[in-house]
N, C-alpha and C positions, 0 to 999 in steps of 0.2 A: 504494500500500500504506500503510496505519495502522501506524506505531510504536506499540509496545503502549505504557499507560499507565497510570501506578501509580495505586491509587483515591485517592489527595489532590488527583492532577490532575484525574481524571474527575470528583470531586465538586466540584472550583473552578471547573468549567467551570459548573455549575447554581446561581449567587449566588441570595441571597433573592426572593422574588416582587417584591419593593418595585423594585431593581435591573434585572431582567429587562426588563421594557416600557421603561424609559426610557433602556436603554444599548443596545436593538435600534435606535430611534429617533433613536440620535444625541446623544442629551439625557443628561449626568449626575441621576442620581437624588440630591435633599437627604436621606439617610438619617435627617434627624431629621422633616426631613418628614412621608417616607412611615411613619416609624414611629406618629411621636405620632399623624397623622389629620388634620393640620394640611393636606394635599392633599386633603383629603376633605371638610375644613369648609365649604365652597362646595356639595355634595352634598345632597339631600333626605334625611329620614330613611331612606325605603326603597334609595335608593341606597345610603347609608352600611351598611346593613344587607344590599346583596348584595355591596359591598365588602368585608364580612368576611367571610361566607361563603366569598366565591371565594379569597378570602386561607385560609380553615382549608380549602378542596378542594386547594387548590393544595399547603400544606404534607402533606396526605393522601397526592394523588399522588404526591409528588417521595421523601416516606418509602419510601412501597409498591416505586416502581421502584427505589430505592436499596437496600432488604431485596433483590428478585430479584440485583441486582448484586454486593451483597457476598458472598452465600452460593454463587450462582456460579461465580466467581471462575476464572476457566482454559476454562470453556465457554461464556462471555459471547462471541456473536461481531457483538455492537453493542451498545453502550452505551445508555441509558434517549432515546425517542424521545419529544417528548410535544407533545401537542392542546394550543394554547392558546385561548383567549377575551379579549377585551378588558374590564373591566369600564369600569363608569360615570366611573371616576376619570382612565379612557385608558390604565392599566396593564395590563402580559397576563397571565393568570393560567395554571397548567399545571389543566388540569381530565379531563386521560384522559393514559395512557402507555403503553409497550411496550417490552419488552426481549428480544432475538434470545437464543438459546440453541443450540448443537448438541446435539441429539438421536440422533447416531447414535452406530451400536454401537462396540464398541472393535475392537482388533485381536485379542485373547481373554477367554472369557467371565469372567476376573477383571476386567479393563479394564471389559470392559461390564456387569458389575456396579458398580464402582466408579462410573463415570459415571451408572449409569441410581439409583444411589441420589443422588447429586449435584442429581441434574437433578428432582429428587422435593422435594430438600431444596431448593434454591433457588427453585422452584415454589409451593410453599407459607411460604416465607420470611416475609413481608407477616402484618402481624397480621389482615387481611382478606384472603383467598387471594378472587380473582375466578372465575366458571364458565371460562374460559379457565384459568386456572392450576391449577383442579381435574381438567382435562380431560388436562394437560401431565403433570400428578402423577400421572395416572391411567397414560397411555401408559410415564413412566416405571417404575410399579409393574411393567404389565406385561413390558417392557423385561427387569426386574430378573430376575422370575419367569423367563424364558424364558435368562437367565444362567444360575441356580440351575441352573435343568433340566440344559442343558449343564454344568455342573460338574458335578453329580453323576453322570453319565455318563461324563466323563473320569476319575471316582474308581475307578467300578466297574468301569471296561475296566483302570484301574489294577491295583485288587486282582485283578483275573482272571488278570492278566499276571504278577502275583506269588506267585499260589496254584500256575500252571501250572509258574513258572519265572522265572529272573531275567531271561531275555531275551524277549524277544516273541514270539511264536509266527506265524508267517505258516502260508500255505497250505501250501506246499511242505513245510514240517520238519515242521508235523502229520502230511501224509504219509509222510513219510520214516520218522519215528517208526513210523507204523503197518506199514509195511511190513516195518521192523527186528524187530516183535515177529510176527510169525508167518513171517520165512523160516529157511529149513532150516539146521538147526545146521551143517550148510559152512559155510555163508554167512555166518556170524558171526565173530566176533573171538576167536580161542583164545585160552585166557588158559595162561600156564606159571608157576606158582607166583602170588607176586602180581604178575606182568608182565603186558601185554596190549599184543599186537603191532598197531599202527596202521600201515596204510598211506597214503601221500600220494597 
């Protein structure tokens, strides 16, 4: 089992691209290094220039999956999973990600309103929402809608139950009721003044 973990950790655990490849490998990273370029000066121009590149994908993805994470937040049920690549410089870069979500319903349709707006909002989190995550937003929309429905259904069996009576009307009292108003005045309850004699 995973001890949960507060997002300072989950985000310490994803250090800069520059870090990444060379502390999987064993190797401490020269932070002034990899910043300045000064690992890269040995590089051809077009290497140097997919080196950047995969350096601004890298900082795209780890953004992107980190939007789904934060907005999430209670229905993350795994943390930001990510594709790396190698570039020219031997560093890895994160160039694709993914992050688990629970998508299922609540235990009532407020619950699973709540979560299916959630799961909508952290879905589209990302300043570029991917066809997957339009897809996610999309189930969650309908998710919601099919909350709503049921709410609204438990409002109206509400009011019904409130228009009829304060307590609920089953089958049986309905009957009961019915049959009270058409048997023969024996059968009723004398009243003597303003008394009215109940029996047990």
């Amino acid at each position: 089992m995973i001890a949960p973990l507060t997002f300072a950790n989950r985000y310490d655990y994803f250090p800069s691209a520059a870090r990444v490849g060379a502390d999987e490998r064993g190797v401490r990273a020269d932070p002034a290094n990899s910043e300045s370029g000064s690992a890269t000066g040995g590089l051809s121009p077009q290497a140097r220039q997919k080196v950047a590149e995969l350096q601004r994908r890298d900082r795209e993805v780890r953004a992107h999956e980190l939007a789904h994470v934060a907005a999430g937040a209670g229905l993350i049920t795994r943390g930001a999973n990510f594709t790396y690549v190698t570039g020219p410089d031997g560093q890895r870069y994160a160039v694709a990600g993914d992050v688990r979500i629970d998508t299922s319903p609540g235990r009532t349709p407020e619950e699973t309103l709540q979560r299916a707006e959630q799961v909508r909002a952290a879905a589209l989190a990302p300043a570029d929402p991917s066809p997957q995550d339009y897809a996610v937003a999309a189930e969650a929309a309908r998710m919601a809608a099919e909350a709503r429905q049921a709410l609204a259904a438990e409002r109206r069996q509400e009011q019904t139950t409130e228009v009829s009576g304060s307590a609920p009307l089953t089958a049986a009292t309905d009957k009961a009721n019915q049959a009270a108003r058409f048997a023969p005045a024996a059968l009723r309850p004398q009243t003597i003044g303003r008394l009215i004699d109940l029996f047990a």
